[in-house]
C-alpha positions in Angstrom: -10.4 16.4 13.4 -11.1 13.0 12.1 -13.3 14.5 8.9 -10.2 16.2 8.0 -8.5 13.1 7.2 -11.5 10.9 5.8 -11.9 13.9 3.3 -9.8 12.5 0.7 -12.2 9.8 0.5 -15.4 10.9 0.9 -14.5 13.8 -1.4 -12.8 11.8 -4.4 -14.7 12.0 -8.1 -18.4 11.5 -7.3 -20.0 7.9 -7.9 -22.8 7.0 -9.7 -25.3 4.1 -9.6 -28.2 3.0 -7.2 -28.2 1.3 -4.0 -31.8 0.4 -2.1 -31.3 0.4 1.3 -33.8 -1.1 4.0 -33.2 0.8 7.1 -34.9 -0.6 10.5 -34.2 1.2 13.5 -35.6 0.4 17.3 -37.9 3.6 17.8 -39.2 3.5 14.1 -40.9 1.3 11.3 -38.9 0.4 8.4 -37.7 2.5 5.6 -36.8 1.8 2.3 -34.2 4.3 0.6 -33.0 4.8 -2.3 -29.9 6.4 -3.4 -28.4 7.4 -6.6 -25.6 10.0 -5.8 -22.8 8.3 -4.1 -20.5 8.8 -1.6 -23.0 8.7 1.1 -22.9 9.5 5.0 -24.8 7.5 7.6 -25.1 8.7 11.0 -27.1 10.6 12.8 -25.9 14.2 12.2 -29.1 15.8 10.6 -26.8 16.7 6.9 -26.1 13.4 6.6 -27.3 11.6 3.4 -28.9 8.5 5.5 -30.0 10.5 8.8 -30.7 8.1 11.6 -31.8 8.6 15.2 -30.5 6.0 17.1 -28.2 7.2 19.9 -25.5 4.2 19.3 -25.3 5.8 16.4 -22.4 8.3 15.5 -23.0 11.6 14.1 -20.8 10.6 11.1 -21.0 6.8 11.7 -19.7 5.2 8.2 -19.5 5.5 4.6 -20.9 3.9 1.1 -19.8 4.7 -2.3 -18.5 3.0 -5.5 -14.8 2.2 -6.5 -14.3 0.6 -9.8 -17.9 -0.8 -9.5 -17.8 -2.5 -6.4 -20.0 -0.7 -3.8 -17.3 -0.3 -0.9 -18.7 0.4 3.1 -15.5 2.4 5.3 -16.1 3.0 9.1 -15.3 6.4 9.5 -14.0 6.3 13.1 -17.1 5.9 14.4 -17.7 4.9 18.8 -19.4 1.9 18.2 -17.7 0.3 14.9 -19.8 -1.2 12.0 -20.3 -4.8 11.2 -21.4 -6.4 8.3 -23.3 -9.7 8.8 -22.1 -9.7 12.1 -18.3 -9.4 11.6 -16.4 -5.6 12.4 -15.4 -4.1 9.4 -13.4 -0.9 9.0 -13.4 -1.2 5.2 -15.8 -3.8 3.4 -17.2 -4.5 0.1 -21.0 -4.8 0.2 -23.1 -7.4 -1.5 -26.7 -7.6 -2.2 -28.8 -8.7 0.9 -25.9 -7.7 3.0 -26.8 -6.3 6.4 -24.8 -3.2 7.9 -25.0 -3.1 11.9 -24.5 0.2 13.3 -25.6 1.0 16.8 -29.4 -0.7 17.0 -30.0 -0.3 13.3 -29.7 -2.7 11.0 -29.7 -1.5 7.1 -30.2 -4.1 4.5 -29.0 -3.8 1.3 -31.6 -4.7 -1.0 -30.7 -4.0 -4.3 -27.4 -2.9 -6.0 -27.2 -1.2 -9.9 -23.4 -0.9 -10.3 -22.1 2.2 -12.7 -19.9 -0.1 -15.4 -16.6 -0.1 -14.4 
């Protein structure tokens, strides 16, 4: 099972700082969404931490949490892949204003409040 082996990751010393996110997906008006606990899930599996209802969309689509203060994006084996500002990434650091493309959503990230490194 490929959550077996992204466990390591995903599981590692929890993260702290703030991300806002500005999620837009085709069926729904935007959402702005803040998060403060890091690493997150995206996908469209209902426990994820940013649930999502577009069907290009994997359950467990991708990843966000901090590593030595950079805020780092990992596909996690996802169908579809995820780019960032139109480029296919498997592993990306994320800047402010940085969109994420997965499936039909785009998420912007609007604001980023690093944990000191």
């Amino acid at each position: 099972m490929r959550l077996k082996r992204l466990l390591p990751w995903l599981s590692a010393h929890p993260d702290q700082g703030t991300v806002l996110l500005r999620v837009s997906e085709p069926a729904d008006d935007e959402r702005n969404i803040r998060v403060d606990a890091f690493p997150i899930v995206i996908g469209r599996c209902p426990g994820a931490d940013v649930s999502l209802t577009d069907p290009w969309v994997s359950r467990i689509h991708c990843a966000l949490r901090f590593v030595d203060g950079r805020l780092i994006l990992r596909d996690l084996e996802s169908h579809n892949g995820t780019c960032v500002n139109g480029k296919r990434v498997a592993e990306k650091e994320i800047d402010v204003d940085d969109v994420i493309d997965i499936g039909a959503t785009a998420i912007v990230v609007a604001a980023i409040d690093a944990p000191v490194a």
